[in-house]
C-alpha angles and dihedrals in degrees: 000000000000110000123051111245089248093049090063087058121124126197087219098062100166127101116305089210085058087052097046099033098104107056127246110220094197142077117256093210130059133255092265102053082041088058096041086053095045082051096045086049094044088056097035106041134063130223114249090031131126116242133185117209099185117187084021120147136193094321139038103194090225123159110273090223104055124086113212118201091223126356109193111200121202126193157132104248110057085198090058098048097044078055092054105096094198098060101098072180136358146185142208116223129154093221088196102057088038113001084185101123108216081227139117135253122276085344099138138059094204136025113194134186126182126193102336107080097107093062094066114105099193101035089165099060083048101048083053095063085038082068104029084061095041118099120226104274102027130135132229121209117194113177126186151158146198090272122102158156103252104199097049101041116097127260092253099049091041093047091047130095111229091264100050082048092059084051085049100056084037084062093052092065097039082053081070118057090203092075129091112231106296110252107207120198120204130192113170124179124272089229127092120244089261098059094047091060094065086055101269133116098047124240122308111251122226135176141167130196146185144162132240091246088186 
């Protein structure tokens, strides 16, 4: 296993349902970051494809302009994801409590997960389904920053620095022999720390990919 026990703790232990279970109607990054990932998308995904977007929300962040053949939504606010325009379908399913996707096998050309990486206590059983519903071929795409919410994030996300995060979620593909090397792509801000904290500078963007190799 990759992760210690202690290192899957949250401070919030209570159910994840409890805590999702009113919706958020916002984005928890900022313009900036939301522009970087629909480019990222524009440049990494195909049109007709089918595309899985798992611990999603209200909103995907997918190119306008592109027509999916199937886009599969996953999350944990069945109001969120009714809202969300892109779900041709969706799901609601705590990964913590069961990571088993009711999905089947090499049945997507993308998996994407924005923002919400650092709030899965067994990483490795859900890369692996990452994998398993991935087609060969297919691409993941796993974006972050440096928001969260503190008391559900994991020890070891919470107790990193950001860089020690990007080799985190590095490590979450390399748990899993089916992926390609994992490419990461950071873009921090130009602004010092100081400035930031008066609201300048915009999130960090963060993203980490990698490819189903077989």
């Amino acid at each position: 296993m990759l992760l210690k026990p202690d290192q899957r703790n949250k401070l919030d232990t209570n159910d994840d349902k409890l805590f999702y279970s009113f919706p958020r109607f916002v984005t928890h990054v900022d313009e900036g970051f939301i522009q970087q990932l629909t480019d990222l998308y524009r440049q990494r995904l195909q049109p007709n494809t089918r595309i899985l977007d798992i611990m999603s929300s209200w909103v995907s962040h997918l190119p306008e302009e592109m027509e999916f053949a199937h886009v599969e939504g996953h999350g944990l606010n069945a109001e969120e994801l009714a809202r969300n325009p892109r779900l041709n379908h969706y799901f609601v399913q705590d990964l913590n409590a069961n990571p088993k996707l009711p999905l089947p096998d090499q049945d997507f050309d993308a998996v994407l997960n924005c923002v919400s990486v650092q709030y899965l206590q067994y990483p490795e059983a859900v890369f692996s389904e990452i994998h398993r519903v991935l087609k060969p071929g297919g691409v993941a795409i796993i974006s972050f920053s440096n928001r969260m919410f503190f008391q559900k994030a994991i020890q070891a996300w919470r107790d990193g620095s950001e860089a020690t995060r990007v080799e985190l979620v590095k490590s979450y593909f390399q748990s899993h022999p089916g992926f390609t090397t994992p490419e990461v792509i950071i873009r921090t801000s130009q602004l010092a720390n100081f400035f930031q904290w008066f609201g300048g500078g915009g999130d960090p963007f963060y993203a980490a990919i990698a490819y189903r190799s077989h």
